[in-house]
C-alpha positions, 0 to 999 in steps of 0.5 A: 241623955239628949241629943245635940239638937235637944241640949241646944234647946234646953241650954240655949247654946248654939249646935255650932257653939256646943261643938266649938266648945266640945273641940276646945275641951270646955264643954264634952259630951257624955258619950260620942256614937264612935258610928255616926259622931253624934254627941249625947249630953247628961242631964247635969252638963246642963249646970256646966252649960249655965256657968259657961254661959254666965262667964262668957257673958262677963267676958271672962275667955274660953282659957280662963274659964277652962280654968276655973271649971277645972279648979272650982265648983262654988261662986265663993272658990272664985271670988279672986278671979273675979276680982282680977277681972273686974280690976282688968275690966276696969283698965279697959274701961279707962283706955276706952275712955282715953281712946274717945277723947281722942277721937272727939278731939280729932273730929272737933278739930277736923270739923273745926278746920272746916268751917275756917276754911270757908272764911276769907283771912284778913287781919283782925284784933281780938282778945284772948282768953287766959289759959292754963297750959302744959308746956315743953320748952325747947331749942333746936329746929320748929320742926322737932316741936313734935317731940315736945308735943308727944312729950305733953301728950303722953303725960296729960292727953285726958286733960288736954281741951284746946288746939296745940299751939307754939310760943316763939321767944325769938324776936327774930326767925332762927334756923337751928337754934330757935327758942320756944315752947311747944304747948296744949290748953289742959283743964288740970294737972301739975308739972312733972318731968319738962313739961310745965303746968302754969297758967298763959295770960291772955289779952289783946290780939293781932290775929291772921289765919294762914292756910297752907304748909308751914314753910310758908307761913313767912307770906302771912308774918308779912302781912300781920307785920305790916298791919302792927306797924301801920298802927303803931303797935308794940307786940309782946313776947313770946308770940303764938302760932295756934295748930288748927289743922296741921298733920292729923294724929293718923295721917299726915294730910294735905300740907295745902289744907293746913290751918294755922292762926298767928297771934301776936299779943299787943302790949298795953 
């Protein structure tokens, strides 16, 4: 028989991990020396060390393999565990996924931010590309456009590609009966539930960055009014409010450092 010291050679196994092993009844020695509590192992537990080893290596845990050595002795008496494992694997492997998407979305946008936030905002016209969106339409409060948020996120985040944004209905400000539709720019999808899938046309632009809490973004409605009115414009329903920096999808952030574009689309 060998000794702790020389089993952990020859398995490759730890002397801490054939202890820990030995007190989670997954791995025991032979015999134990009642006097000094060393631990002797059998030459044929260096096959039960092997199969351990391999299983942990598939991430398999210290109950499932229990489990398995309790139940079965051959690679094809397993096959059903390993199927489960692999089809849980699988699961993990696509929240992992989600999970970095996420987290590119939250740095892109976080980066993004930045940059915008060294520009000094005036009034500009541009165009605005087409765009396929997932949209909640909504009455109520701006402020519970959350809701309508979470709603496109829960069905569509692995398709979500672009800032979220709202279109307003109102030609004028409402305060508890407002008509929009809290939206996200998706790559695909169909609608489901309330939550429409439909493509946003695009166009001409009256654009003005605004930087601070929403409660006062009235000052920069003022000034983006102002210039549609010195030159004559007509703008088209529904106007848009686009989310570039706003409360964070972990914390709430700085109100003052909110970053919001106004666009109003001018009628050709």
């Amino acid at each position: 028989m060998f000794n702790i010291g020389e089993f952990s050679k020859i398995t490759g196994l730890t002397v801490k991990t054939l202890r820990f092993y030995h007190e989670q009844g997954l791995l025991e020695p032979t015999s134990v020396d009642e006097q000094t509590g060393y631990r002797y192992y059998a030459a044929n537990k260096t096959e039960t060390a092997q199969v351990i080893q391999r299983l942990r290596q598939l991430d398999f845990s210290i109950a499932e393999i229990k489990e398995i050595l309790r139940e079965h002795s051959d690679d094809s008496d397993i096959v059903a565990y390993l199927e489960e494992h692999r089809r849980a694997i699988q699961a993990k492997l696509q929240q992992y996924r989600d999970i970095d998407l996420q987290l590119t979305a939250i740095i892109r946008q976080a980066q993004e931010a930045r940059t915008h936030m060294q520009d000094n905002y005036q009034v500009e016209e541009k165009t605005v590309d087409s765009l396929l969106i997932a949209g909640f339409r909504m009455r109520g409060k701006y402020s519970d456009c959350g809701r309508g948020f979470a709603q496109i996120g829960k069905q569509f985040s692995r398709y979500i590609c672009g800032k979220p944004f709202l279109l307003h209905y109102d030609s004028e400000y409402k305060e508890d009966d407002a008509d929009f539709e809290a939206c996200m720019p998706v790559r695909q999808g169909t609608s489901k539930n309330d939550v429409a899938v439909r493509p946003l046309q695009g166009g001409r632009v009256v654009t003005l960055l605004h930087r601070g809490p929403y409660e006062e973004l009235g000052r920069s409605y003022a000034k983006i009014m102002s210039f549609v009115h010195d030159r004559g414009y007509k703008i088209a329903s529904p106007t848009r409010e686009v989310y570039l920096k706003g409360p964070g999808m972990i914390f709430r952030g700085n109100p003052k450092k909110y970053l919001t574009e106004i666009q109003l689309l001018i009628e050709s």
